[in-house]
C-alpha atoms as one frame of an Amber mdcrd trajectory, in Angstrom:
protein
  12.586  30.533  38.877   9.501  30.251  40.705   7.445  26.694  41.823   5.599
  27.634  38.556   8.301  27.900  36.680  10.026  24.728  37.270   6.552  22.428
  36.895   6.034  24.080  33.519   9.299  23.465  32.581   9.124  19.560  33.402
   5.858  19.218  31.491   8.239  19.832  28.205   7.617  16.911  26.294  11.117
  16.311  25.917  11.457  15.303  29.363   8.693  12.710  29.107  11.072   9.635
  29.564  12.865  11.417  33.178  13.741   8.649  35.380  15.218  10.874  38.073
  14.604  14.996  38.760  17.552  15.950  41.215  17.069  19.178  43.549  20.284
  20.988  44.947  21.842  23.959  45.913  22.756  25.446  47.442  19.698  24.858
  50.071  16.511  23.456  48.824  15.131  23.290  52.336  15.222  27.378  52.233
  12.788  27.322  49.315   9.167  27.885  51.319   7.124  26.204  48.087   9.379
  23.032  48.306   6.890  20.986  49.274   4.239  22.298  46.620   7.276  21.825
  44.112   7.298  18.037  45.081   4.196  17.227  45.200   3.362  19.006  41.956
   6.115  16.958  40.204   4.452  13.873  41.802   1.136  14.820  40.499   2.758
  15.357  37.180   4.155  11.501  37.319   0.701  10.625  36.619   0.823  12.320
  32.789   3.570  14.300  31.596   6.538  12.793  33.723   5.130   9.272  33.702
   8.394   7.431  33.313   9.761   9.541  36.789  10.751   6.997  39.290  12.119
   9.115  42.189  13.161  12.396  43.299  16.427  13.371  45.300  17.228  16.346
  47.194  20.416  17.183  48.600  20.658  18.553  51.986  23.253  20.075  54.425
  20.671  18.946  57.431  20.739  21.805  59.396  17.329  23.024  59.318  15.969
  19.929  61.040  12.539  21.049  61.659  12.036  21.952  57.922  13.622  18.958
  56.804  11.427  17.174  58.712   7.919  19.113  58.168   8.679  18.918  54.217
   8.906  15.032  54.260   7.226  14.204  56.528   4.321  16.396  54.592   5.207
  14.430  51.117   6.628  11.098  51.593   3.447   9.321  51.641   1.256  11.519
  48.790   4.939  10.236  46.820   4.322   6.959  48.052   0.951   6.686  46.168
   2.355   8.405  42.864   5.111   5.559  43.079   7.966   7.836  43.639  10.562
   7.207  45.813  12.101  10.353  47.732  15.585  10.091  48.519  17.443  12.704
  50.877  21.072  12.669  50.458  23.185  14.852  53.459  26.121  16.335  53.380
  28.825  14.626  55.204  32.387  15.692  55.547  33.277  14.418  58.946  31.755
  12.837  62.217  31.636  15.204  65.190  33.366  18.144  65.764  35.545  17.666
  62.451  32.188  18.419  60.384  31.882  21.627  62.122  35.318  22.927  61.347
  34.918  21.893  57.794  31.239  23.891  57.694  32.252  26.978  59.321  29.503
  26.231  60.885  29.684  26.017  65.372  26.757  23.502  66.032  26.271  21.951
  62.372  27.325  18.613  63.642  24.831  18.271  65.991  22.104  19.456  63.963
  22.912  17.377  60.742  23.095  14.316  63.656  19.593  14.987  64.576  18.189
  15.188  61.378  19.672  12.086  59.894  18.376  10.198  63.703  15.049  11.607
  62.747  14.910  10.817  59.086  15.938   7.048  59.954  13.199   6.965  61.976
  10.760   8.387  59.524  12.317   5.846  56.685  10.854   2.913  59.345   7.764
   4.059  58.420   7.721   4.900  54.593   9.772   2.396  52.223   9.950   5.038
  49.857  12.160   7.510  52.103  15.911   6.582  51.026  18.570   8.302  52.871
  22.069   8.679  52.220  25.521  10.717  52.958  27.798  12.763  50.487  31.311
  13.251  51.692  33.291  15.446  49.594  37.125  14.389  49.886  40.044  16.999
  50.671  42.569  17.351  52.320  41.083  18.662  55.341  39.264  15.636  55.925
  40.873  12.590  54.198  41.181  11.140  57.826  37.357  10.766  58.087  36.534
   8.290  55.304  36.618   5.419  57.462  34.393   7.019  59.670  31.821   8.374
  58.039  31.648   4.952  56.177  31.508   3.552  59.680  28.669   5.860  60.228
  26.735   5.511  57.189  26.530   1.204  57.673  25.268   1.628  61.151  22.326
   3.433  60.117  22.262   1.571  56.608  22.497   4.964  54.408  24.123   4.894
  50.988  27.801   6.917  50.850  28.699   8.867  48.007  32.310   9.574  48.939
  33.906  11.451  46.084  37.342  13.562  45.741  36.908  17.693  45.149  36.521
  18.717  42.110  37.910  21.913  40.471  35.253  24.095  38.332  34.576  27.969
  37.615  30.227  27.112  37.251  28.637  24.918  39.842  31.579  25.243  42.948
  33.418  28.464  41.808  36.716  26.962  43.670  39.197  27.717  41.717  41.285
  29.996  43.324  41.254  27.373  46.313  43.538  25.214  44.163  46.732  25.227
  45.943  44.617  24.510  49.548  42.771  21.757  47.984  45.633  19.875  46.543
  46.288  16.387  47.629  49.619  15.309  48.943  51.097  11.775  47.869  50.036
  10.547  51.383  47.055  11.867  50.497  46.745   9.841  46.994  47.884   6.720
  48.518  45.193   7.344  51.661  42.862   7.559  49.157  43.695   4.366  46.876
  43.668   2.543  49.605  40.021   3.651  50.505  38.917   2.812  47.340  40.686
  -0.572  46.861  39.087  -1.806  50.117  35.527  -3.483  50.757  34.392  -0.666
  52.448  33.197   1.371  49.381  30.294   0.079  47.606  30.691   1.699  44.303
  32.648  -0.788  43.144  33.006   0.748  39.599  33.409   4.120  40.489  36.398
   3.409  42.616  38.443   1.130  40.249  38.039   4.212  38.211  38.967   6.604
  41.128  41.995   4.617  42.184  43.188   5.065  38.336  42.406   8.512  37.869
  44.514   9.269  41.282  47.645   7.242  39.944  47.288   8.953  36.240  46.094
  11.748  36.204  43.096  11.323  34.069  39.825  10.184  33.930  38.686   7.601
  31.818  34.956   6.769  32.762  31.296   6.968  30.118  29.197  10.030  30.448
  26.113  11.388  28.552  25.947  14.624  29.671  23.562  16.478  27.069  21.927
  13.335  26.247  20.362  12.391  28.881  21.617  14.547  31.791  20.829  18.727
  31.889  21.051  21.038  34.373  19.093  23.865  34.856  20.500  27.350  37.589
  17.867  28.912  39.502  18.034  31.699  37.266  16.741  29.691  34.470  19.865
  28.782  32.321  20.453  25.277  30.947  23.901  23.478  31.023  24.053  20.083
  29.455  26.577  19.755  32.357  26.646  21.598  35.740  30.990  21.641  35.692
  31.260  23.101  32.376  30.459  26.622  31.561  28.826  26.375  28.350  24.775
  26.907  28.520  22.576  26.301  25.834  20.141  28.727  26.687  17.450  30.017
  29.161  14.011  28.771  29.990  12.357  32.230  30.174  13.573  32.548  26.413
  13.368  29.434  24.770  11.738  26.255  24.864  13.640  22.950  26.609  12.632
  21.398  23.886  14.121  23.887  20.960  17.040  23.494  23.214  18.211  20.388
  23.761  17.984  20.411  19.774  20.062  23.852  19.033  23.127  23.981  16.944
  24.293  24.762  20.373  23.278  21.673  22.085  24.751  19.153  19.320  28.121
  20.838  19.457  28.446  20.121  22.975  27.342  16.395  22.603  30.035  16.132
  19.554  32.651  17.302  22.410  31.568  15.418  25.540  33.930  13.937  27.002
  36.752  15.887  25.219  36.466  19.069  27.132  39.283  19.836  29.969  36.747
  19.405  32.593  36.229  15.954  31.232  39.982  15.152  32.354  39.447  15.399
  36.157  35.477  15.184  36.437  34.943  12.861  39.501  31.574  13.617  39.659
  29.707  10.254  40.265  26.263  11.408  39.508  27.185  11.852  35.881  28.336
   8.230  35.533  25.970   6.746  37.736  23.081   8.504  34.661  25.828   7.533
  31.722  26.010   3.758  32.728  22.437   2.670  31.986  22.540   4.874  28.847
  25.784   4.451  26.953  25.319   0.820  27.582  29.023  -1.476  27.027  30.487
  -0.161  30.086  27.620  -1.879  32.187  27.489  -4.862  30.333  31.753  -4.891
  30.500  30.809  -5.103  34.019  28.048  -7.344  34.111  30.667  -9.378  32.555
  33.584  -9.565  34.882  31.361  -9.108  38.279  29.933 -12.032  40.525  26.571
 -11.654  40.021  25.561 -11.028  44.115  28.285  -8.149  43.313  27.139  -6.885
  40.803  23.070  -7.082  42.235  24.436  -5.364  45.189  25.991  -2.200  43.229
  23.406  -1.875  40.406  20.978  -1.448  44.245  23.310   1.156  45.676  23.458
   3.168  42.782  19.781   3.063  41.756  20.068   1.906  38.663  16.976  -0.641
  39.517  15.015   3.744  37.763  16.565   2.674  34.113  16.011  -1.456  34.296
């Protein structure tokens, strides 16, 4: 898919009430037009995408200098289309840990620096929000506390979610015996999530049940108003289950999201295996505005300043 591609495939009309357009990776800092990509979406906020309230892009941080070129080169023209920009970076340990997680001698220090530097550009542009992902396993269930430590002295969000298992968007399976937790682990981990340190108040009640049964239970609306589209043009109505429902470069969005194809999946959602251990929290954070009860079951049973403070850390403040 080419810059082209992917701004004439968000003028479909069937996207014209998109709250959020998510860019990931792999890399999107590798791309050299992802600046012109950004800044074509924002132009398209004023007409085809006029609902759009903000664009995210997640980030390992380690080219700083093109991190820093390509916000520092949209953030404000985003500013005036009303769009907020939020970075999210890739997390899984403070210091040297992060390193031996990556593979990667020196990604540490340059993930560091471009979260320091980001910070600093945030000061200057309320519309720069930045964030951390942490991505739970075994190899680093000792760092929670840390990177949560890290993440409130610079006042970044924390997504801090278990591994997940999938054959599409991680291709891990085979690394299923490395990856499982131990009971120490599980109890490490309930204990994370029962305490006041992580924000997502829903998500983790969820979490902490899913890690004592075995099974999800949480709202999602993948395929109604979540999709995800590969470089390579194909659409998933969700990016852990390997069922597309076509490909842009032969077939409208629009004739797809409508398909035979596309209606069997949203008959199923929910029901599939994947739908057993998802603990993806993007998919809930979308389903929660959209499927409605849940919210308002927790609307219900929340003090209000707790509830006002997670409806802000999830950005739910694009659907309300």
């Amino acid at each position: 898919m080419t810059c082209a591609d992917w701004l004439a495939l968000l003028e479909s009309p069937a996207l014209e009430d998109l709250r959020e357009l998510d860019v990931t990776g792999g890399e999107p800092f590798l791309l050299d037009w992802l600046a012109d990509l950004l800044l074509g979406v924002g132009h398209l906020s004023q007409d085809s995408l006029s609902r759009l309230q903000g664009l995210v892009i997640t980030t390992n941080g380690f080219l700083t200098k093109k991190v820093l070129s390509t916000v520092g080169q949209v953030v404000r023209p985003l500013a005036d289309y009303g769009l907020e920009l939020v970075l999210v970076c890739g997390l899984d340990a403070v210091g040297r840990a992060h390193d031996d997680i990556r593979r990667y001698r020196g990604g540490w220090e340059k993930l560091n620096r471009t979260i320091t530097e980001l910070v600093s550009l945030r000061d200057r542009h309320e519309n720069l929000v930045l964030g951390v992902k942490m991505t739970v396993a075994p190899h680093n269930i000792d760092e929670m506390e840390r990177v949560a430590d890290y993440a409130e002295q610079r006042s970044l969000f924390t997504i801090i979610s278990p591994y997940i298992l999938t054959p599409l968007r991680y291709g891990n399976l085979d690394r299923a015996s490395d990856l499982e937790f131990s009971p120490e682990d599980i109890e490490k981990l309930c204990l994370f999530y029962r305490g006041d340190r992580f924000r997502w108040s829903y998500y983790a009640a969820e979490l902490d049940r899913y890690l004592k049964e075995g099974t999800i239970r949480k709202p999602c609306s993948a395929g109604f108003n979540y999709y995800f589209v590969r470089s390579n043009g194909d659409v998933y109505p969700c990016p852990l289950i390997s069922q597309p429902i076509g490909n842009v470069h032969q077939a409208s969005f629009d004739a797809m999201i409508r398909s035979p194809e596309a209606r069997q999946f949203r008959r199923g959602v929910g029901a599939f295996p994947e739908c057993a251990t998802c603990t993806e929290p993007g998919l809930e954070r979308y389903a929660l505005p959209f499927e409605g009860w849940h919210y308002l079951r927790l609307a219900g049973h929340m003090p209000r300043a707790q509830l006002r403070s997670l409806h802000a850390h999830l950005g739910l403040d694009k659907y309300f």
